[in-house]
C-alpha positions as CSV (number, residue, x, y, z in Angstrom):
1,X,-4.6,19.3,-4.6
2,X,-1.9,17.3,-2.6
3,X,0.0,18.5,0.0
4,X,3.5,16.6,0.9
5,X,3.9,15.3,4.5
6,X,7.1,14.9,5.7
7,X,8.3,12.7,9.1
8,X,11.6,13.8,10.4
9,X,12.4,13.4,14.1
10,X,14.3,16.1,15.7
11,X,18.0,14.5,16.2
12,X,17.9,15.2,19.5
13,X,15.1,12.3,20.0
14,X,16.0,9.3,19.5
15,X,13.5,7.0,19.2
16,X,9.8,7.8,18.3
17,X,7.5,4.8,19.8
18,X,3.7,6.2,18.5
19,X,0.9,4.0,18.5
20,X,2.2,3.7,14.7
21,X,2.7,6.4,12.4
22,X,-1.2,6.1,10.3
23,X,-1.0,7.9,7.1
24,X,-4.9,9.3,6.3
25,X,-7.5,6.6,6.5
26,X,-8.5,7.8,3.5
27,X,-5.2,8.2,1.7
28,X,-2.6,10.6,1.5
29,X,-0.3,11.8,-1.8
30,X,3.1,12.8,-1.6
31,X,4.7,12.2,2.0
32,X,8.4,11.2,2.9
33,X,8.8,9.4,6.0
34,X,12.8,8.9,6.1
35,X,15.9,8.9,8.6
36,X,13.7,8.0,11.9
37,X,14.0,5.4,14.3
38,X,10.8,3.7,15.7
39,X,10.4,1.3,18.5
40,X,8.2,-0.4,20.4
41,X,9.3,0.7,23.8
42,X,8.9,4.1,25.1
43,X,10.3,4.9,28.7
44,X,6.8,5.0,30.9
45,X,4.5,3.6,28.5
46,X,2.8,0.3,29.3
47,X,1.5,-0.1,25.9
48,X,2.6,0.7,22.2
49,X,2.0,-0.6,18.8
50,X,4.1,-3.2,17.7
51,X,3.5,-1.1,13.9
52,X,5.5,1.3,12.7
53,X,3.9,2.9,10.1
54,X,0.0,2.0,9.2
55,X,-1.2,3.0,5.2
56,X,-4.3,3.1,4.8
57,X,-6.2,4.3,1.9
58,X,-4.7,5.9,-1.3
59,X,-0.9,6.6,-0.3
60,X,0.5,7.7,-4.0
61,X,4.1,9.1,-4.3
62,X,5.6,8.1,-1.1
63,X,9.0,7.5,0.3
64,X,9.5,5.7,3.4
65,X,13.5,5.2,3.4
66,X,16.0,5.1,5.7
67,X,14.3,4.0,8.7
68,X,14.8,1.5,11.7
69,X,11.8,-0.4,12.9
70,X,14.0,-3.0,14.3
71,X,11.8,-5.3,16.9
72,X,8.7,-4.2,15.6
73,X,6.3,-7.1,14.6
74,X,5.1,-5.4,11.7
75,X,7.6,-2.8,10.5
76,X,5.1,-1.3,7.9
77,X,1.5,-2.5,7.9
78,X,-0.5,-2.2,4.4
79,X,1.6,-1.2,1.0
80,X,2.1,2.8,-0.7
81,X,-0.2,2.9,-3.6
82,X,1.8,4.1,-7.6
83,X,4.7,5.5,-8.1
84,X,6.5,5.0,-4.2
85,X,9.6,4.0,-2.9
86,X,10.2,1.6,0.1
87,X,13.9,1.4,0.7
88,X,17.2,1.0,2.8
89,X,14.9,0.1,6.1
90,X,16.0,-2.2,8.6
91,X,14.6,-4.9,9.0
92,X,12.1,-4.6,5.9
93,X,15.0,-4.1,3.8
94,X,17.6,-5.9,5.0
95,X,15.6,-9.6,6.4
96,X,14.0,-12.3,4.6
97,X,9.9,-12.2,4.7
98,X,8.4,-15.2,4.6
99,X,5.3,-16.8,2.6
100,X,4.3,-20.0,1.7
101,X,3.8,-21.4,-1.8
102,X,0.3,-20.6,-3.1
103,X,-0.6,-19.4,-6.4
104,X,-1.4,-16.1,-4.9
105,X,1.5,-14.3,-3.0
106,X,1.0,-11.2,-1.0
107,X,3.6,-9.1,-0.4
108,X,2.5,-7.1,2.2
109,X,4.7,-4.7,4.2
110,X,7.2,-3.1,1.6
111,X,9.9,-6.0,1.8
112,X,12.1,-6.1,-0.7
113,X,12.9,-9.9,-0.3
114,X,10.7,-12.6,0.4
115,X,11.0,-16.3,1.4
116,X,8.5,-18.7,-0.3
117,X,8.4,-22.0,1.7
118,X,7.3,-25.1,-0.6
119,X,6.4,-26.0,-4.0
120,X,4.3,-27.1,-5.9
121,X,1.7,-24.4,-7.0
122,X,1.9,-22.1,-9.9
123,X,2.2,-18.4,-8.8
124,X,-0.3,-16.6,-11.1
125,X,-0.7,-13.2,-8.7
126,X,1.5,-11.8,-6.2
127,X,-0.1,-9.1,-3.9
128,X,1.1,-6.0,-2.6
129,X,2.2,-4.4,-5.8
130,X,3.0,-0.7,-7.3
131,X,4.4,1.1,-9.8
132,X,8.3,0.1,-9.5
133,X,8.5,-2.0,-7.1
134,X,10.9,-4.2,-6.9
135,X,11.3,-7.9,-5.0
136,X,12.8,-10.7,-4.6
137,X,11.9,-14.1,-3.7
138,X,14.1,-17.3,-2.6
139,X,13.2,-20.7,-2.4
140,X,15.2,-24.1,-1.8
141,X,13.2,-25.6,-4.4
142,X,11.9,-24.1,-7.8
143,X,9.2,-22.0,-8.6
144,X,6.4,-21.8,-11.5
145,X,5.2,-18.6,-12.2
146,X,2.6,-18.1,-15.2
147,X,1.1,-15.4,-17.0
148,X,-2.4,-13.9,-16.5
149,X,-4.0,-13.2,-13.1
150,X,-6.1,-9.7,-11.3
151,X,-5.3,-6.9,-12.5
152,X,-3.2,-5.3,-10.0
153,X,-1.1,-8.3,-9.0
154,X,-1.0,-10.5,-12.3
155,X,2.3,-12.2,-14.0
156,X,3.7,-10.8,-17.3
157,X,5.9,-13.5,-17.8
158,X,6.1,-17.5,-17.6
159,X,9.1,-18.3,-15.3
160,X,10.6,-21.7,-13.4
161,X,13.1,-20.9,-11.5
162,X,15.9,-22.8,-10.7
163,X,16.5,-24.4,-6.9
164,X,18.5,-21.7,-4.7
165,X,18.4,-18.8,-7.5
166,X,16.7,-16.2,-6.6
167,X,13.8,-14.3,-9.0
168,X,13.7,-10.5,-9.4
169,X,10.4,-9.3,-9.8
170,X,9.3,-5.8,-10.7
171,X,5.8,-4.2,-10.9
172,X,4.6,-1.8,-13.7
173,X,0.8,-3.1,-14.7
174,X,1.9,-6.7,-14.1
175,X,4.7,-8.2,-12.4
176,X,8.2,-8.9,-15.1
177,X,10.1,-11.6,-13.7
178,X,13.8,-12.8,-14.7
C-alpha cells in the first residue's frame, strides 16, 4: 500500500531552511514536493543543511517541481527511483552540472543538463537514471558513446557527437541518445 506525501509550504512562509527535506530511508512511493522555496539560511539558526531534499531508498512516482533551492550546495541529493519527474527547479533545472569525461557518468541530483569536461573516453553507462528521464549533456569537444553497459545505467545507442551540439538523452531500460 502507498500513501502519497505531499510538501507544500503555507504561502505565508517563505522560505523553509530544514536540515533537508529526507524522504524515508527506506523509500517512499508517490510524493509531490512542488512550489517551495528552500534555503540554507534560517533567521536564528547557526547551522542548516546545505541539501534540499535527501532520497533515500526506493522513491517511485515522485514529483519534485517547481522549487527554488537557489544557494544550496546540493539542491537534491540522491535520484527518484521509476516513473518520476524532476522539473522547472532552479538551479537544478535551469544551470549547467558539471562532470568529467569517464566512461561512466553519474548523473546525480535530478539535473536536467550536464557539462562533461574532456574527451577522450567512450561513455558506456551514465548513472543516475529512471524511467523518463530526460538530459542533456554539452561538451566543447565531441563525445563517444557506445552501446552495452549495467543494467540500470547502460547505452542503447552508438553516438559521436559533434563539438558544441548538445546530446539528448532519455532513460527507459537503457539510455536512447540523438
Amino acid at each position: 500500500m502507498s500513501a502519497t506525501l505531499q510538501f507544500k509550504i503555507a504561502r505565508s512562509v517563505e522560505t523553509l531552511a530544514p536540515a533537508a527535506l529526507s524522504i524515508c530511508p527506506r523509500g517512499v512511493s508517490n510524493f509531490i514536493i512542488r512550489g517551495n522555496r528552500v534555503s540554507e539560511a534560517c533567521a536564528g539558526f547557526v547551522t542548516n543543511s546545505l541539501t534540499g531534499v535527501n532520497l533515500a531508498g526506493s522513491n517511485a512516482n515522485g514529483n519534485i517541481s517547481d522549487n527554488d533551492f537557489s544557494g544550496l550546495n546540493t539542491p537534491i541529493n540522491n535520484n527518484p527511483t521509476s516513473n518520476s519527474i524532476v522539473t522547472d527547479n532552479t538551479p537544478v533545472n535551469t544551470e549547467l552540472f558539471t562532470r568529467k569525461n569517464a566512461s561512466v557518468i553519474a548523473l546525480n541530483g535530478g539535473y536536467s543538463a550536464i557539462r562533461i569536461i574532456g574527451t577522450g573516453s567512450t561513455i558506456i553507462n551514465m548513472t543516475g537514471a529512471w524511467s523518463g528521464r530526460r538530459v542533456e549533456l554539452y561538451n566543447v569537444g565531441k563525445m563517444t558513446f557506445a552501446p552495452g553497459g549495467a543494467p540500470g545505467s547502460a547505452i542503447c545507442n552508438a553516438l559521436t557527437s559533434h563539438p558544441n551540439v548538445p546530446v539528448e538523452a532519455t532513460f527507459f531500460g537503457c539510455w536512447y541518445l540523438k
